[in-house]
One Martini backbone bead per residue (centre of mass of N, CA, C, O) as a GRO file, in nm:
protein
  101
    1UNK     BB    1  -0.287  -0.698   3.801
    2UNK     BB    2  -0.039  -0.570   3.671
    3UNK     BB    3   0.068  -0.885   3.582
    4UNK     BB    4  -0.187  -0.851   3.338
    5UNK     BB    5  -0.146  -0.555   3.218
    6UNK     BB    6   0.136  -0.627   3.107
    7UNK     BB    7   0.022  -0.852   2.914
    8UNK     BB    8  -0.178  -0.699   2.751
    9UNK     BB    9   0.029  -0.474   2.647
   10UNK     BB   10   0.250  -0.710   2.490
   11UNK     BB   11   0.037  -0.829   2.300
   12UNK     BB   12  -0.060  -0.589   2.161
   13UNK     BB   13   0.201  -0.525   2.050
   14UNK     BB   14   0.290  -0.771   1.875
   15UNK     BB   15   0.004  -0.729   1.697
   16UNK     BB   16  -0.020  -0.794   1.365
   17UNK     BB   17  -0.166  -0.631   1.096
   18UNK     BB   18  -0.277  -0.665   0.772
   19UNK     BB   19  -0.381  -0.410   0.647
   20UNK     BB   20  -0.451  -0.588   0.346
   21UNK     BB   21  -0.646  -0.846   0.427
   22UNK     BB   22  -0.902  -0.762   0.175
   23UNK     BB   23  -0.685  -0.847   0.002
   24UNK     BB   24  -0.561  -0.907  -0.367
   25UNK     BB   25  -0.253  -0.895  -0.507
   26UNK     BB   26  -0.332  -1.023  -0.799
   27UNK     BB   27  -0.529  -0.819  -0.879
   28UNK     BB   28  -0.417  -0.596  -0.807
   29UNK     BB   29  -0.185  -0.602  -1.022
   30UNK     BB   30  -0.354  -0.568  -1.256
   31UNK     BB   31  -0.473  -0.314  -1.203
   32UNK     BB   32  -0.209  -0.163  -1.234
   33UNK     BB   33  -0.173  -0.263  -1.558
   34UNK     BB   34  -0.403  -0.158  -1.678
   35UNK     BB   35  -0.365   0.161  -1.556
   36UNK     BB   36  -0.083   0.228  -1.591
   37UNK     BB   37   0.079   0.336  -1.348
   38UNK     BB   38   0.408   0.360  -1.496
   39UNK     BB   39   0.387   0.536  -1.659
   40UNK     BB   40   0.432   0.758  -1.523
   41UNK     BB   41   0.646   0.703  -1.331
   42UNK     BB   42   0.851   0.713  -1.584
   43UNK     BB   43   0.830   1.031  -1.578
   44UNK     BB   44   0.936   1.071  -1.338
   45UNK     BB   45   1.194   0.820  -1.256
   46UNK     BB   46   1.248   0.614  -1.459
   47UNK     BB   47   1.212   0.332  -1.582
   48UNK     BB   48   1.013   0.142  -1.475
   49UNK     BB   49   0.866   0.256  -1.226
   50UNK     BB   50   0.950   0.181  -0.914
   51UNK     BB   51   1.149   0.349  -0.784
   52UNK     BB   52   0.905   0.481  -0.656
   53UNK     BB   53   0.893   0.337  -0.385
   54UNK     BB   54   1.223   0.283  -0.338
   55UNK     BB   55   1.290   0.610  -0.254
   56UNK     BB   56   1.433   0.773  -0.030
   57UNK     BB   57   1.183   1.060  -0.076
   58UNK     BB   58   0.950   0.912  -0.005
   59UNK     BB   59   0.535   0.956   0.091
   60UNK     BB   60   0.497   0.673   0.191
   61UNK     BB   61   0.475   0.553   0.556
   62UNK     BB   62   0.189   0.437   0.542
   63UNK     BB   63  -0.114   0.289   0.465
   64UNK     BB   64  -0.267   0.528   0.451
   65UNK     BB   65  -0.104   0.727   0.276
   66UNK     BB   66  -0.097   0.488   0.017
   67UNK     BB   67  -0.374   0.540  -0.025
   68UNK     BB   68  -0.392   0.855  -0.079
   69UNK     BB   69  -0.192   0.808  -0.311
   70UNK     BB   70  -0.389   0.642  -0.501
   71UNK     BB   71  -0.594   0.829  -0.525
   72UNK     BB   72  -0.455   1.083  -0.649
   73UNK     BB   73  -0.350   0.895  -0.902
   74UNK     BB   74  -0.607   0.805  -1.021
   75UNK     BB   75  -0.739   1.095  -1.046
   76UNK     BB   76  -0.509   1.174  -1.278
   77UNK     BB   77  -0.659   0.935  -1.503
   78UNK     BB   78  -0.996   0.894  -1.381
   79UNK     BB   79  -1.006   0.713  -1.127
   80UNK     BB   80  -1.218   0.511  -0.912
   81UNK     BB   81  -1.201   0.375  -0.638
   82UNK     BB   82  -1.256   0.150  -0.464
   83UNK     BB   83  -1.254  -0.070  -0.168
   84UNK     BB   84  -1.151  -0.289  -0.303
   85UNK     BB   85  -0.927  -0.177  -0.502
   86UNK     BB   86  -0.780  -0.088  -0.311
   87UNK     BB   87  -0.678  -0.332  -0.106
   88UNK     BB   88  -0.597  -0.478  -0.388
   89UNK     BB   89  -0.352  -0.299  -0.413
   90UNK     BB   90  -0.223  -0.255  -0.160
   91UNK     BB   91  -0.140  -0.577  -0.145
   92UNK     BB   92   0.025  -0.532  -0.360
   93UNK     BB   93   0.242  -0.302  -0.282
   94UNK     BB   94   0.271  -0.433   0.019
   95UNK     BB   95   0.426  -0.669  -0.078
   96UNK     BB   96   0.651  -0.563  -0.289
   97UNK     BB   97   0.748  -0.321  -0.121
   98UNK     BB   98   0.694  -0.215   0.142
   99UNK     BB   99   0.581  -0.395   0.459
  100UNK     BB  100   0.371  -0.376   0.595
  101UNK     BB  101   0.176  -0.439   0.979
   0.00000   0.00000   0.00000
């Protein structure tokens, strides 16, 4: 019974699932470029305003996060995101960025 549930805590850890995984890249990609949101970043943090993303004292260091931090955003511009516009935002910034697992 122990070395069952030691299989299946073993198991359990090592399973990673994608956050993003209801999200397509390529989609969130667009919808990043439409709603222009680097203008913005580029007042922030200057040049391309990626570096945003990749900034030592970033405040987005999880899933949940990143998506609380798109609707911040979002609401600055005064868009409201659906459940499918974060999945599909956040699948892009989570392949070209974070790394979320």
């Amino acid at each position: 019974m122990k070395k069952t549930l030691a299989i299946l805590l073993l198991l359990c850890g090592t399973a990673q699932a994608d956050p993003f995984a209801k999200g397509n890249a390529q989609v969130g990609q667009k919808l990043f470029e439409q709603t222009k949101c680097n203008r913005c970043h580029i007042g922030k943090v200057g040049g391309d305003g990626n570096a945003i993303f990749t900034r030592p004292d970033r405040i987005v260091h999880n899933p949940k996060q990143l998506i609380d931090r798109m609707h911040a955003c979002s609401g600055a511009i005064g868009k409201t995101l659906t459940d499918q516009e974060d999945q599909d935002l956040g699948a892009y910034l989570n392949q070209k960025f974070y790394k979320f697992q």
